[in-house]
C-alpha positions as CSV (number, residue, x, y, z in Angstrom):
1,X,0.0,0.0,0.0
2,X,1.4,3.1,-0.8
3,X,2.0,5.7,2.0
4,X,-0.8,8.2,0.6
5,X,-3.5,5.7,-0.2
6,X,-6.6,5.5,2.4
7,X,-7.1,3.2,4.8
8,X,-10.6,2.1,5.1
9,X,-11.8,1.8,8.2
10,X,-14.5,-1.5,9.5
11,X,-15.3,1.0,12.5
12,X,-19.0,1.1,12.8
13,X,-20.4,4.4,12.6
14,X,-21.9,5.4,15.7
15,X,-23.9,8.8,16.8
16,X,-22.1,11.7,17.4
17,X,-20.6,12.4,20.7
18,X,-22.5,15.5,20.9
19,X,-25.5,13.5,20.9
20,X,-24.9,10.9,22.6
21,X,-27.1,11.6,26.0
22,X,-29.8,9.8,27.2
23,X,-32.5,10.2,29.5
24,X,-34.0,6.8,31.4
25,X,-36.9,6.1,34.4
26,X,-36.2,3.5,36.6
27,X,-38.9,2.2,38.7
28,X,-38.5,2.0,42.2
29,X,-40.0,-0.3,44.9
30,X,-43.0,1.1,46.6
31,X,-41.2,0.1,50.0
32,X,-39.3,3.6,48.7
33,X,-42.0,5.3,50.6
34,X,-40.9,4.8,54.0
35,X,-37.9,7.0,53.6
36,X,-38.7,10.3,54.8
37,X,-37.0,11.9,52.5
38,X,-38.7,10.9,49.5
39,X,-41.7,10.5,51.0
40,X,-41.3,15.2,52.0
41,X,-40.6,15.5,48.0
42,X,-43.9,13.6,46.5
43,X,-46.4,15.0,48.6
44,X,-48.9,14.6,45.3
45,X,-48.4,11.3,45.1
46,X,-50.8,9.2,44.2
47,X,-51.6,5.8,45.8
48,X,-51.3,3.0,43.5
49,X,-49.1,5.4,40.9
50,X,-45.6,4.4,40.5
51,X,-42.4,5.2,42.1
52,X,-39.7,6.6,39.9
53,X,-36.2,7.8,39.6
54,X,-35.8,9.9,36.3
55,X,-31.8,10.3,35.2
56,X,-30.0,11.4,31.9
57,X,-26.4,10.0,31.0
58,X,-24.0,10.2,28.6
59,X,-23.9,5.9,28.7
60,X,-26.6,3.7,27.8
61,X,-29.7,3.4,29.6
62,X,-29.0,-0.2,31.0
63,X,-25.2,0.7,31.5
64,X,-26.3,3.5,33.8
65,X,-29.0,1.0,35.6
66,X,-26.3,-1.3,36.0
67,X,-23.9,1.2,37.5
68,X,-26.4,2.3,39.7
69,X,-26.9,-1.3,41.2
70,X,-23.5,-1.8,41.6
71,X,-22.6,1.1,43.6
72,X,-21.2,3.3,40.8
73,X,-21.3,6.9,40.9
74,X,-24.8,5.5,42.2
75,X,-27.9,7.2,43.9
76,X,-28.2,5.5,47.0
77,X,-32.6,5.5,46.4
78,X,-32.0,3.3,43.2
79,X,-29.0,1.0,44.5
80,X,-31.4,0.1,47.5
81,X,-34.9,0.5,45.5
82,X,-34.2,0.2,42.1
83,X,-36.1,-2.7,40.2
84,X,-36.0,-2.4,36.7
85,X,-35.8,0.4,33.3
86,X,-39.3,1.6,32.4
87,X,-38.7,2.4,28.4
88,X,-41.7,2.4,27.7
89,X,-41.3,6.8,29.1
90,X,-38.1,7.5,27.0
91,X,-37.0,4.9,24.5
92,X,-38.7,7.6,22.0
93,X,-36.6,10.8,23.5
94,X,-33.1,9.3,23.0
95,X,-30.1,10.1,22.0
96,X,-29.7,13.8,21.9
97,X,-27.4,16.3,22.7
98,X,-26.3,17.1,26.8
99,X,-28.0,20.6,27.4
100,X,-31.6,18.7,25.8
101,X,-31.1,15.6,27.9
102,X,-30.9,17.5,31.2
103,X,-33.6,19.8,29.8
104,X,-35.6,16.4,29.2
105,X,-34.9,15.4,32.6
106,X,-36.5,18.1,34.8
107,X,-39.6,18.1,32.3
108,X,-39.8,14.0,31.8
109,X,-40.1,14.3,36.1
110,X,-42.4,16.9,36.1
111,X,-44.5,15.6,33.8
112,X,-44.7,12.0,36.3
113,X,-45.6,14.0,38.6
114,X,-48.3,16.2,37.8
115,X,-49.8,12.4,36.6
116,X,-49.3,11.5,40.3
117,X,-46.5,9.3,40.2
118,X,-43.7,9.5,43.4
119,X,-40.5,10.6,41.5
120,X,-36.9,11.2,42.7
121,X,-34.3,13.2,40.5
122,X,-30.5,14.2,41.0
């Protein structure tokens, strides 16, 4: 190969790092209640709704999950009360770019909560 020819590369082509955030809901166990604090930040909650945590990252929604299970740069609500991902609330949103993802974040929770659901954010 000569020194000026091209190499071409087998690299998959993957999303731009710019928008490469995601949002993602994890549902908590209802047990989450009993701590005071989250208990003092959904007084609207309504019985029977869902508990939530509501996060954006720059990995993938089941990478962050996982790191939150294993004590990772974890919130310590969804290492002891996190069950599974809920996609079914932000499969649709994702990727996009960092300042939209955290954007997404505070409006994705404020939405789950005006529809009654107990919801913890970062």
């Amino acid at each position: 190969m000569s020194p000026r020819a091209k190499k071409t590369s087998t690299k998959k082509k993957s999303t731009p790092k710019s928008v490469h955030h995601n949002v993602y809901v994890i549902r908590l166990d209802d047990a989450v209640l009993r701590v005071r604090r989250f208990a003092l930040a959904n007084p609207g909650h309504v019985p029977g709704k869902p508990c939530v945590y509501v996060g954006m990252t720059g990995l993938t929604p089941e990478e962050r999950f996982a790191n939150h299970k294993a004590g990772v740069r974890s919130c310590s609500i969804v290492k002891r009360f996190g069950e599974h991902l809920m996609p079914g609330y932000y499969v649709t949103l994702n990727p996009m770019p960092f300042d939209k993802a955290a954007e997404m974040e505070k409006r994705l929770a404020e939405e789950l909560r005006r529809n009654g659901f107990a919801v913890w954010q970062n």
